[in-house]
N, CA, C and O of each residue as an XYZ file, in Angstrom:
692
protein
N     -18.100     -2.542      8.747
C     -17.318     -3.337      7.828
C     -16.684     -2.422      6.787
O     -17.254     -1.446      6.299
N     -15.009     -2.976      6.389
C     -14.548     -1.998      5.518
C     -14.477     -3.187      4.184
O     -14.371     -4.404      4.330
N     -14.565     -2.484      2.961
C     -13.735     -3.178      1.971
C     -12.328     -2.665      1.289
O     -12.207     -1.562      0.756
N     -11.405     -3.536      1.382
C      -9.781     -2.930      1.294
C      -9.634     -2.416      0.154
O      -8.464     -2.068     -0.005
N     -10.451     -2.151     -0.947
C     -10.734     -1.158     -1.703
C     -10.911      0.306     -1.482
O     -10.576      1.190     -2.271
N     -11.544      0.478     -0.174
C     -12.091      2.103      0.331
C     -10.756      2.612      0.804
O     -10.516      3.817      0.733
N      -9.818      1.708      1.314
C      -8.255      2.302      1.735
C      -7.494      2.660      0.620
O      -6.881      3.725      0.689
N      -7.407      1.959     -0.435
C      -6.242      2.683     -1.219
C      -6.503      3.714     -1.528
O      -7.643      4.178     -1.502
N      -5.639      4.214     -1.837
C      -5.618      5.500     -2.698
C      -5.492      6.800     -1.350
O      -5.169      7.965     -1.584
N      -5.896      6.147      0.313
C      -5.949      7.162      1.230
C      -4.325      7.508      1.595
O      -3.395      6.725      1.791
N      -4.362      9.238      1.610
C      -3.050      9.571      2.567
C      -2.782      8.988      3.747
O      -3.628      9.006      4.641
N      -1.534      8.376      3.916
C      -1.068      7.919      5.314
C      -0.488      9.438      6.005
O       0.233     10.205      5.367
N      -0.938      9.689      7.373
C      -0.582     10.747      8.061
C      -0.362     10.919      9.526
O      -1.221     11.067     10.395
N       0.943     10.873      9.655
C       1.730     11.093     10.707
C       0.669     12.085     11.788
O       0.186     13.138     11.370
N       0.388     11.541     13.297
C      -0.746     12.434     13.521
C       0.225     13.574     14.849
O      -0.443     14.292     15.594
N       1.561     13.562     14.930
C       2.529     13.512     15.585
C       2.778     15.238     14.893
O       2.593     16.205     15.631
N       3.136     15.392     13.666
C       2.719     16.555     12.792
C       2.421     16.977     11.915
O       2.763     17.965     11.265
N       1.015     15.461     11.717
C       0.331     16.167     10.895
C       1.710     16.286      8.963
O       1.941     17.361      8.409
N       2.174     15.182      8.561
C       3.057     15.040      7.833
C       2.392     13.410      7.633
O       2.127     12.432      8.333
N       2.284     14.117      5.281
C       1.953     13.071      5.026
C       3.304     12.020      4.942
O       4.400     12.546      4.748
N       3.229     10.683      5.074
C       4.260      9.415      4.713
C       4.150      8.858      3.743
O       5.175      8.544      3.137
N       2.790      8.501      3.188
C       3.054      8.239      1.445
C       1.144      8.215      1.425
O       0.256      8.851      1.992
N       1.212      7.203      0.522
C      -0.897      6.863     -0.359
C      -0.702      5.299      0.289
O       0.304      4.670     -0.038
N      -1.467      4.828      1.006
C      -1.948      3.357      0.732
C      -2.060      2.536     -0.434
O      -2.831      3.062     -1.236
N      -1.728      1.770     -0.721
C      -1.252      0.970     -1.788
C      -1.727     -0.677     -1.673
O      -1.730     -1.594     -2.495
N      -1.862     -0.644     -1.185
C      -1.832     -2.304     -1.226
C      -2.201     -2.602      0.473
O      -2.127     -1.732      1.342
N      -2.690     -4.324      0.752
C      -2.513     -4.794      1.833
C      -1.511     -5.559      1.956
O      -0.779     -5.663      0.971
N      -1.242     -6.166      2.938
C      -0.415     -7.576      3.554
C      -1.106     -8.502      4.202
O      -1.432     -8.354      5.380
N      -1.448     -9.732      3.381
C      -2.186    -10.726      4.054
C      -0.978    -11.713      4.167
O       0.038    -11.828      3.482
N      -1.444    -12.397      5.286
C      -0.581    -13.735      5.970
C      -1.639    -15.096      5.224
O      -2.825    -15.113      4.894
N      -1.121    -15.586      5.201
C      -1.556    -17.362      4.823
C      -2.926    -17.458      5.533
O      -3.974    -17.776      4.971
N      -2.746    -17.058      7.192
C      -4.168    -17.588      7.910
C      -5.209    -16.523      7.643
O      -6.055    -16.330      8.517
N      -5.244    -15.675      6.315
C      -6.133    -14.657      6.503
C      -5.950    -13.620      7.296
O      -7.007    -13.255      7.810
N      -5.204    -13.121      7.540
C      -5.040    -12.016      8.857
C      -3.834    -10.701      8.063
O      -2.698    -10.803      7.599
N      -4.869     -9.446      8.239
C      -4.227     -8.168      7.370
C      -3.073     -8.125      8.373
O      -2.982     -8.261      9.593
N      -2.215     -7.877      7.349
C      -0.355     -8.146      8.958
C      -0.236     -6.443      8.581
O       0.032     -5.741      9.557
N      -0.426     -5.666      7.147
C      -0.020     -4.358      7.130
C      -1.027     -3.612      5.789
O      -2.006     -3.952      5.124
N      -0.046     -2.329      5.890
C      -0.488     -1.574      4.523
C       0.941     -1.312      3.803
O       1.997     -1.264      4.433
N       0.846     -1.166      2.550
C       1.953     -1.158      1.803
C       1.643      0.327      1.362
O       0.477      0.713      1.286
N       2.822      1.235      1.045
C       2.897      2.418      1.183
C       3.384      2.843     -0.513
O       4.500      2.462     -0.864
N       2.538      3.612     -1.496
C       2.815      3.561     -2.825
C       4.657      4.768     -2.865
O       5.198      5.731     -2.322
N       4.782      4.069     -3.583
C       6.664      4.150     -3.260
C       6.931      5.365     -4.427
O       6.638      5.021     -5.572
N       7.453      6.742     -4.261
C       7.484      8.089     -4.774
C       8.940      7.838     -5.832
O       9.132      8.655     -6.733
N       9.881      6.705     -5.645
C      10.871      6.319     -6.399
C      10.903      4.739     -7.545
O      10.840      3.533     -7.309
N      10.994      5.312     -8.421
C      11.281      3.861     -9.262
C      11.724      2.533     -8.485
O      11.184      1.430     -8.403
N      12.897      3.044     -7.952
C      13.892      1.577     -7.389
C      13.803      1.682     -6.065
O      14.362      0.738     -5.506
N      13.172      2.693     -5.118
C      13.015      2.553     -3.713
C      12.287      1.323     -3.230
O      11.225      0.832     -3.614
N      13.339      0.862     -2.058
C      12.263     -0.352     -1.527
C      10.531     -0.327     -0.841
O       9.860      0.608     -0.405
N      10.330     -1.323     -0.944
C       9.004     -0.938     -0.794
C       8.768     -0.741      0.640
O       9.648     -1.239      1.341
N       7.673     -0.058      1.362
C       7.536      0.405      2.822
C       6.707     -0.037      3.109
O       6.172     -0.558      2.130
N       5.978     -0.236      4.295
C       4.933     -0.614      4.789
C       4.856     -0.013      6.274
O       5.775      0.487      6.923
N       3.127     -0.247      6.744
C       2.709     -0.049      8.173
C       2.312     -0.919      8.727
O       1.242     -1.431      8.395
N       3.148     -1.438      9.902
C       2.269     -3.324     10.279
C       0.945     -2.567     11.003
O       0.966     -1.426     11.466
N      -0.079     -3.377     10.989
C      -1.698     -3.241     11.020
C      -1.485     -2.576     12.327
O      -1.950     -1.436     12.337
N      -0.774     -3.043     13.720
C      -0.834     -2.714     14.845
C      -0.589     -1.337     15.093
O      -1.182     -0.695     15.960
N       0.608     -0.713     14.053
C       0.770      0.617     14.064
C      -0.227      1.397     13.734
O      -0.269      2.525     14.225
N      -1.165      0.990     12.900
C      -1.925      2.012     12.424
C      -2.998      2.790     13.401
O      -4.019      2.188     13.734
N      -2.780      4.008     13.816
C      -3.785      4.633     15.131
C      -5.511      4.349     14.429
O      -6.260      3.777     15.220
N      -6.026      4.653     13.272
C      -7.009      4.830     12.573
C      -6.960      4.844     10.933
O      -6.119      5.385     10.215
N      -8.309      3.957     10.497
C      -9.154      4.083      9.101
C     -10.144      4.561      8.927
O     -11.246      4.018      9.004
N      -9.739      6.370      8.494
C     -10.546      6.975      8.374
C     -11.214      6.583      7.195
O     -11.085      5.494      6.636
N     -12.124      7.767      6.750
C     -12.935      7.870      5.388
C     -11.740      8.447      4.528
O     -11.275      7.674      3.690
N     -11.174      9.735      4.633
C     -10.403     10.346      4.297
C      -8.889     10.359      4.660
O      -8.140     11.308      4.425
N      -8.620      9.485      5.109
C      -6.704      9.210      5.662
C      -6.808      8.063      6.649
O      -7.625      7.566      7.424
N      -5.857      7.934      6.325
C      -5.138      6.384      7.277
C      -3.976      7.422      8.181
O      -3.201      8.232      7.675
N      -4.124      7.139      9.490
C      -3.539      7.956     10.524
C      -2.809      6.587     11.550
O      -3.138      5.498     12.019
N      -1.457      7.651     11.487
C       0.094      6.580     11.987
C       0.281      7.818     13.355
O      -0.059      8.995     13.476
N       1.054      6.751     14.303
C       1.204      7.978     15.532
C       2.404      8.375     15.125
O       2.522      9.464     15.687
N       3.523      8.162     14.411
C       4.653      8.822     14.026
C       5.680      8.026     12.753
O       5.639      6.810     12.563
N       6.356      8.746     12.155
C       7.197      8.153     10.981
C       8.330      6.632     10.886
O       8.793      5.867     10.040
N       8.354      6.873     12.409
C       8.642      5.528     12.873
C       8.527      3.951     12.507
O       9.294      2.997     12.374
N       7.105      4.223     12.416
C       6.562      3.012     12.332
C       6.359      2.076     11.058
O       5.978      0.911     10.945
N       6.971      3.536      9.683
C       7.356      2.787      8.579
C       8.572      2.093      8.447
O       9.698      2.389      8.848
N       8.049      0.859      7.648
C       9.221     -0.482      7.422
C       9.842     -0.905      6.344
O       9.322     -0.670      5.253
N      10.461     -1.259      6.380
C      10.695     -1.963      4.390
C       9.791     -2.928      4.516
O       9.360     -3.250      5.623
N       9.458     -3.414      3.566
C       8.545     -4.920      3.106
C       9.417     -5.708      2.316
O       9.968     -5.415      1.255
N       9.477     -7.045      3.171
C      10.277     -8.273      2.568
C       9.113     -8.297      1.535
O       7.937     -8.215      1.890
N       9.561     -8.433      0.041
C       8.623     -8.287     -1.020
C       8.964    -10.112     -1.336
O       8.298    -10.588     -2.256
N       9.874    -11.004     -0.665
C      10.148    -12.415     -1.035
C       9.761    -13.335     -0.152
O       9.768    -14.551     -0.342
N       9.237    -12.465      1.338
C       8.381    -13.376      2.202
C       7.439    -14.097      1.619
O       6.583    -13.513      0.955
N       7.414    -15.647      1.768
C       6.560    -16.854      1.162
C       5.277    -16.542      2.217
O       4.124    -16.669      1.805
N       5.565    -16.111      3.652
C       4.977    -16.286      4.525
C       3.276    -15.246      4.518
O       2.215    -15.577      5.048
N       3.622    -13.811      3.621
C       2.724    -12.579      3.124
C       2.348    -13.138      1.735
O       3.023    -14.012      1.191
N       1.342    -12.645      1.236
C       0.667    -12.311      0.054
C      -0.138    -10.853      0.280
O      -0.850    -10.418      1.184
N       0.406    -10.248     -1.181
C      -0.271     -8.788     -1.072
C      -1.675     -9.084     -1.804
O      -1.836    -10.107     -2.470
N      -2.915     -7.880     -1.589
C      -4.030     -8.278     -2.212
C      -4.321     -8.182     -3.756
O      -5.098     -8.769     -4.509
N      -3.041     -6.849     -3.968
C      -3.468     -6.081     -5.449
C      -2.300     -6.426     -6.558
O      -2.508     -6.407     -7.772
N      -1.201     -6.703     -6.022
C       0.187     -6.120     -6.827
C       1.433     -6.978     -6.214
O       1.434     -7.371     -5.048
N       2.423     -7.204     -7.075
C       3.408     -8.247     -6.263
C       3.441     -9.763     -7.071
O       2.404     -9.973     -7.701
N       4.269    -10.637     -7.135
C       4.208    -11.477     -7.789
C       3.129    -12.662     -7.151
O       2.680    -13.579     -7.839
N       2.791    -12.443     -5.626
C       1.766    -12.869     -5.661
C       0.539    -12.375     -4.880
O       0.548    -12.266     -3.654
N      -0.465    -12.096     -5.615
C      -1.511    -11.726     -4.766
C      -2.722    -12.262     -5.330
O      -2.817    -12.806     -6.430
N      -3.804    -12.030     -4.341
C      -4.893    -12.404     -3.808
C      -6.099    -12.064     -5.262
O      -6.579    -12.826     -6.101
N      -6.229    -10.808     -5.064
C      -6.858    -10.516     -6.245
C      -6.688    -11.271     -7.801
O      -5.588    -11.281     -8.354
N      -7.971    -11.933     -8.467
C      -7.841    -12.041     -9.527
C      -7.719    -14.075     -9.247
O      -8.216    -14.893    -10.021
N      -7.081    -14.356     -8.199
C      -7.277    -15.682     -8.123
C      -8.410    -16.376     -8.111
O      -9.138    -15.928     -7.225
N      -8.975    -17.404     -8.774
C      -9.909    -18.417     -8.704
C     -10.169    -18.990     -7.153
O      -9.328    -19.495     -6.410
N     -11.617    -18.753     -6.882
C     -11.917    -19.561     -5.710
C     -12.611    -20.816     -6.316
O     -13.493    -20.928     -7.167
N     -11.780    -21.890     -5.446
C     -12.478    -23.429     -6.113
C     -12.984    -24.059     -4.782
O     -12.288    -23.929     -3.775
N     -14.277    -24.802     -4.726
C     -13.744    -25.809     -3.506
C     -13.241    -27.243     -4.021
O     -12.877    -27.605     -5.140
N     -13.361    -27.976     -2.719
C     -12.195    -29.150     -2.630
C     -13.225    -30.091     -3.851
O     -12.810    -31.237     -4.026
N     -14.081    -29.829     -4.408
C     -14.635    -30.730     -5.368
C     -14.992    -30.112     -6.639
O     -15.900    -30.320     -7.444
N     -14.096    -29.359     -6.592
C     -13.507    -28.634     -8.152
C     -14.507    -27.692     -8.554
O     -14.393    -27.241     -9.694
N     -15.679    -27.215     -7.690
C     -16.773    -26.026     -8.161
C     -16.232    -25.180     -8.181
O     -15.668    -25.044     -7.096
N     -15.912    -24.019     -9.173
C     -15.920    -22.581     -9.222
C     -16.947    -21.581     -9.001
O     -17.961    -21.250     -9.615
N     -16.112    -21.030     -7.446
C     -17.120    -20.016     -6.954
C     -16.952    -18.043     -7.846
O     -17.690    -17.059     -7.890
N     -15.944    -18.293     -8.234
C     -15.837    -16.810     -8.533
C     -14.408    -16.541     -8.657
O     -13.571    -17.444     -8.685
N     -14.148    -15.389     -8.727
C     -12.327    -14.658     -8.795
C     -12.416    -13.584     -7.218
O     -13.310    -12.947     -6.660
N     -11.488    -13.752     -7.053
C     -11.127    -12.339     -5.857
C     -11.605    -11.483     -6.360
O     -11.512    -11.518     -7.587
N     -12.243    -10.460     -5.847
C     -12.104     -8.678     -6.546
C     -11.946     -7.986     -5.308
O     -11.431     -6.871     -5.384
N     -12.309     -8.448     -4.084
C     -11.385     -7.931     -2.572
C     -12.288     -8.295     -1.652
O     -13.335     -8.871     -1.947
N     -11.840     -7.887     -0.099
C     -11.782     -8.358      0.916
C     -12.354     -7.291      1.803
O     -12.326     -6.070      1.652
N     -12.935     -8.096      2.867
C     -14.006     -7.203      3.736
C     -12.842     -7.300      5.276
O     -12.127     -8.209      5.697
N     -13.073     -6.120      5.686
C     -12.454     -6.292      7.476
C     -13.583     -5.605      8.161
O     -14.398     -4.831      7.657
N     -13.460     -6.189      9.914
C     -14.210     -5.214     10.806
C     -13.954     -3.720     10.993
O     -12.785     -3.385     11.180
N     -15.021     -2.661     10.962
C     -14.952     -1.751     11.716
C     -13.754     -1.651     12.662
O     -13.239     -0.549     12.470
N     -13.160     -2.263     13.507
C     -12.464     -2.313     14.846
C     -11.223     -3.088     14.256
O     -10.863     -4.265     14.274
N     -10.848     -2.205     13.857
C      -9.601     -2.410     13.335
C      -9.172     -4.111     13.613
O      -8.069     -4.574     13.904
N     -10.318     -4.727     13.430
C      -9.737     -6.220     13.298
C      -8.610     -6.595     12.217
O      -8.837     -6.061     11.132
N      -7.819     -7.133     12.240
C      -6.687     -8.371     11.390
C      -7.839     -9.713     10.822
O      -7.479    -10.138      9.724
N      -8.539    -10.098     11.125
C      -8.835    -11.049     10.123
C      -9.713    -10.960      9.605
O     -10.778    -10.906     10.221
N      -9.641    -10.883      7.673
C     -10.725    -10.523      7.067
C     -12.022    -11.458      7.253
O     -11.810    -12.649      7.480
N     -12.945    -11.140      7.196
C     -14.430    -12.020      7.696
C     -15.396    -11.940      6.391
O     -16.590    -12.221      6.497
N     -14.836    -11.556      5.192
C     -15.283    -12.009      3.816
C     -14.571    -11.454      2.616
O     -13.605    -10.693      2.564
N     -15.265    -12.005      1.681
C     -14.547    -11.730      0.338
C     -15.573    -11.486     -0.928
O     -16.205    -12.509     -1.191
N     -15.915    -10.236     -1.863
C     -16.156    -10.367     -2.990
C     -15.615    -10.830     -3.714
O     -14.421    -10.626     -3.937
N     -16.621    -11.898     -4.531
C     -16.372    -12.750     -5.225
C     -16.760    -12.073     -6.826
O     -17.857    -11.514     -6.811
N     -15.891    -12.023     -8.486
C     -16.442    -11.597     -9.348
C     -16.606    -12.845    -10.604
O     -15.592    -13.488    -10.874
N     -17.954    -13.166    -11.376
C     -17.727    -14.042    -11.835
C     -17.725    -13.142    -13.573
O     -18.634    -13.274    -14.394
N     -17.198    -12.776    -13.659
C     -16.947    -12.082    -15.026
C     -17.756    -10.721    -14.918
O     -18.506    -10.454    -13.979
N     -17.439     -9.679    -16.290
C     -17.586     -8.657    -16.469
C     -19.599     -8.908    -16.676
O     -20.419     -8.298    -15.990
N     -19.898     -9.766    -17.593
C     -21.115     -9.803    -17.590
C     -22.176    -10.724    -16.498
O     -23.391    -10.592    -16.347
N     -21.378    -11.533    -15.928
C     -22.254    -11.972    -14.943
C     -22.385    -10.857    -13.637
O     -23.184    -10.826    -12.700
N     -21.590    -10.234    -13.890
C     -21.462     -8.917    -12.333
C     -22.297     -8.101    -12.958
O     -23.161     -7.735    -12.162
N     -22.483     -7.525    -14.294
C     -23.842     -6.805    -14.620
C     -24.668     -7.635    -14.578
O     -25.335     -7.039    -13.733
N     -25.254     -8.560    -14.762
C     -26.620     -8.955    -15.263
C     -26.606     -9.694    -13.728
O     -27.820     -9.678    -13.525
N     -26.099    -10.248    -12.674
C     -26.381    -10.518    -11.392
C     -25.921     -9.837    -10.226
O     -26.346     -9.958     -9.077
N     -24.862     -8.992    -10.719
C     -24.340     -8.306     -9.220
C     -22.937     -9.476     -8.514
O     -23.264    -10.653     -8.360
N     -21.695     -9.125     -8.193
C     -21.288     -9.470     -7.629
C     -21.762    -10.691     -6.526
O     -22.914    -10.665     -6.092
N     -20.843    -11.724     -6.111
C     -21.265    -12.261     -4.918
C     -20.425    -12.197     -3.676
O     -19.248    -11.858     -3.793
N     -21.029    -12.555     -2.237
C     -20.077    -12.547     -0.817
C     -19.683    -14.068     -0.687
O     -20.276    -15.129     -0.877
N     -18.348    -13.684     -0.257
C     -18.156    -15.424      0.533
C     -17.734    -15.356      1.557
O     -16.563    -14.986      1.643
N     -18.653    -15.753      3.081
C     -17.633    -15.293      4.375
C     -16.859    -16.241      4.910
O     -17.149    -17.401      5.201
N     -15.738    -15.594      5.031
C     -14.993    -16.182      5.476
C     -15.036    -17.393      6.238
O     -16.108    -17.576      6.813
N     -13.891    -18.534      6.444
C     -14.064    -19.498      6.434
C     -12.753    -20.087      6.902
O     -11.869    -20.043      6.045
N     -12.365    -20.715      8.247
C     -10.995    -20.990      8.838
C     -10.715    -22.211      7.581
O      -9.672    -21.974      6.971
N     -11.165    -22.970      7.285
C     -10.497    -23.860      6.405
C     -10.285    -23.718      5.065
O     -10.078    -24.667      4.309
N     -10.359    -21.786      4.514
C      -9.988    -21.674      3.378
C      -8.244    -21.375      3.130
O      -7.446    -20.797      3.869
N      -8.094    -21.857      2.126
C      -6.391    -21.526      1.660
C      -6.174    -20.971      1.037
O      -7.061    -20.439      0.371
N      -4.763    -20.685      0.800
C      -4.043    -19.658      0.123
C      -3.846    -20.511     -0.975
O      -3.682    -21.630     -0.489
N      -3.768    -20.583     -2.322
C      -3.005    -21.850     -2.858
C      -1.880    -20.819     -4.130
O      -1.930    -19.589     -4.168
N      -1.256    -21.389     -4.750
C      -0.213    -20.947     -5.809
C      -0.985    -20.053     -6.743
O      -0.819    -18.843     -6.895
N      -2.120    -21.077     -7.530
C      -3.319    -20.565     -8.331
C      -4.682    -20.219     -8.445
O      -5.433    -19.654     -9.240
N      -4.727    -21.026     -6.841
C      -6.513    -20.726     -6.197
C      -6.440    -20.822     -5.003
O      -5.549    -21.415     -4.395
N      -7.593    -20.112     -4.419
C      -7.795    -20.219     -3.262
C      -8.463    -21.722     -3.052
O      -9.131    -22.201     -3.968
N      -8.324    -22.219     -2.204
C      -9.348    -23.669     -1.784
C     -10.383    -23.338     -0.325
O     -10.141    -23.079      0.854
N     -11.794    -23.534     -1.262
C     -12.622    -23.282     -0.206
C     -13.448    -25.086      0.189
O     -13.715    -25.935     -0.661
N     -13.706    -25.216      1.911
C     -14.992    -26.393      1.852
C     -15.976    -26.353      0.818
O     -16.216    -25.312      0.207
N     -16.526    -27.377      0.603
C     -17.524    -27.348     -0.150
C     -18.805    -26.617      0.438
O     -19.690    -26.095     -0.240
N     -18.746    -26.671      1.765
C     -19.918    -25.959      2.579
C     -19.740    -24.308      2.641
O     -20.481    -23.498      3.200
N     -18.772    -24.116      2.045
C     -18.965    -22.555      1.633
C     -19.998    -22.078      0.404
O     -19.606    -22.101     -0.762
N     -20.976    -21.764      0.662
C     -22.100    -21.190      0.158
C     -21.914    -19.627     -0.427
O     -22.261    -18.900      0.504
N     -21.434    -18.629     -1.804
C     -21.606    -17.967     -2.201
C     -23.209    -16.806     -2.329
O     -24.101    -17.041     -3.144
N     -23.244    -15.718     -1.433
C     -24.563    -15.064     -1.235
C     -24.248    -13.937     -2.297
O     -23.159    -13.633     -2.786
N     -25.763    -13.290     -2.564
C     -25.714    -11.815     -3.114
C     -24.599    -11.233     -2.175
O     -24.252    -11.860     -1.174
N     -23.950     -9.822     -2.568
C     -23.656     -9.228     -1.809
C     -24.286     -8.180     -0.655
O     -24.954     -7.179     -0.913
N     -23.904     -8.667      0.699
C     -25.140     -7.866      1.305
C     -24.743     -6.502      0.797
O     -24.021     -6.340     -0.186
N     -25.445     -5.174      1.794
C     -25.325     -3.680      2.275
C     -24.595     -4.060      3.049
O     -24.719     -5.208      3.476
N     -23.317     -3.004      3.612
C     -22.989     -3.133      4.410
C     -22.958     -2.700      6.221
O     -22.089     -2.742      7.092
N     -24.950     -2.131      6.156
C     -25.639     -2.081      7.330
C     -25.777     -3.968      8.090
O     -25.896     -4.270      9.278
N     -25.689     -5.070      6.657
C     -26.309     -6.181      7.540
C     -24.901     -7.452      7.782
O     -24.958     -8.627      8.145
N     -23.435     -6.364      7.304
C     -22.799     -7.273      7.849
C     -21.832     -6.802      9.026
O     -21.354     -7.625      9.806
N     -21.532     -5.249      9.127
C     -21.601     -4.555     10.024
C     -21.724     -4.476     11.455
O     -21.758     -3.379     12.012
């Protein structure tokens, strides 16, 4: 299991020659939960923004995110209704309220778990319920869940979504 936290900040690298393409920056989530790309941190003020759709990507290393060639970078429709980024963008994921359908507050985004195997659909989410409840209890997990939504200002979870400690990530793995 990865958390889309351990990617940013990694060099994207052309494995063709070994030529970096930019830093990881951000994800691209779709509505149904499913990582569509990586967003590529942009070396110009006004340059459009780039991206790698998920399929391109050969490997997520520890140390670099590896592309089979320069190709495969894109612009990013930054006005697609259809994407939400996780970190940055007028709308993203992070920082939103998870509610369920009977108005309980489970927590805020602080990010998102994917498989090992380069799966597309994330299969959980740290949840943060403030600066002092994350010290004095620790973060919580929420796994994923086909009937959760995207919403304007919150996510909408079932009520049968149950908030856990956060495991290790030997026991979700």
């Amino acid at each position: 299991m990865r958390r889309a936290q351990d990617i940013m900040g990694l060099p994207v690298i052309e494995i063709e020659t070994g030529k970096q393409l930019g830093t990881a920056k951000d994800f691209v989530i779709d509505r149904d939960w499913n990582i569509q790309g990586v967003l590529l941190e942009s070396k110009h003020w006004f340059a459009s923004s780039r991206y790698i759709a998920w399929d391109d990507i050969v490997s997520l290393g520890t140390d670099a995110v590896t592309v089979k060639d320069e190709q495969v970078v894109r612009d990013h429709d930054e006005d697609d209704d259809r994407t939400v980024c996780l970190l940055d963008g007028s709308f993203k994921i992070k920082g939103l309220p998870v509610i369920t359908v009977n108005g309980d507050h489970l927590g805020l985004v602080e990010d998102v778990y994917f498989g090992e195997q380069m799966d597309k659909k994330i299969i959980g989410y740290e949840l943060s319920g403030g600066l002092i409840s994350d010290l004095k209890e620790g973060r919580k997990w929420l796994p994923s869940s086909e009937a959760m939504k995207i919403g304007e200002d919150a996510v909408i979870v079932p009520v049968s979504c149950i908030v856990q400690e956060t495991p290790s990530f030997q026991e979700i793995g």
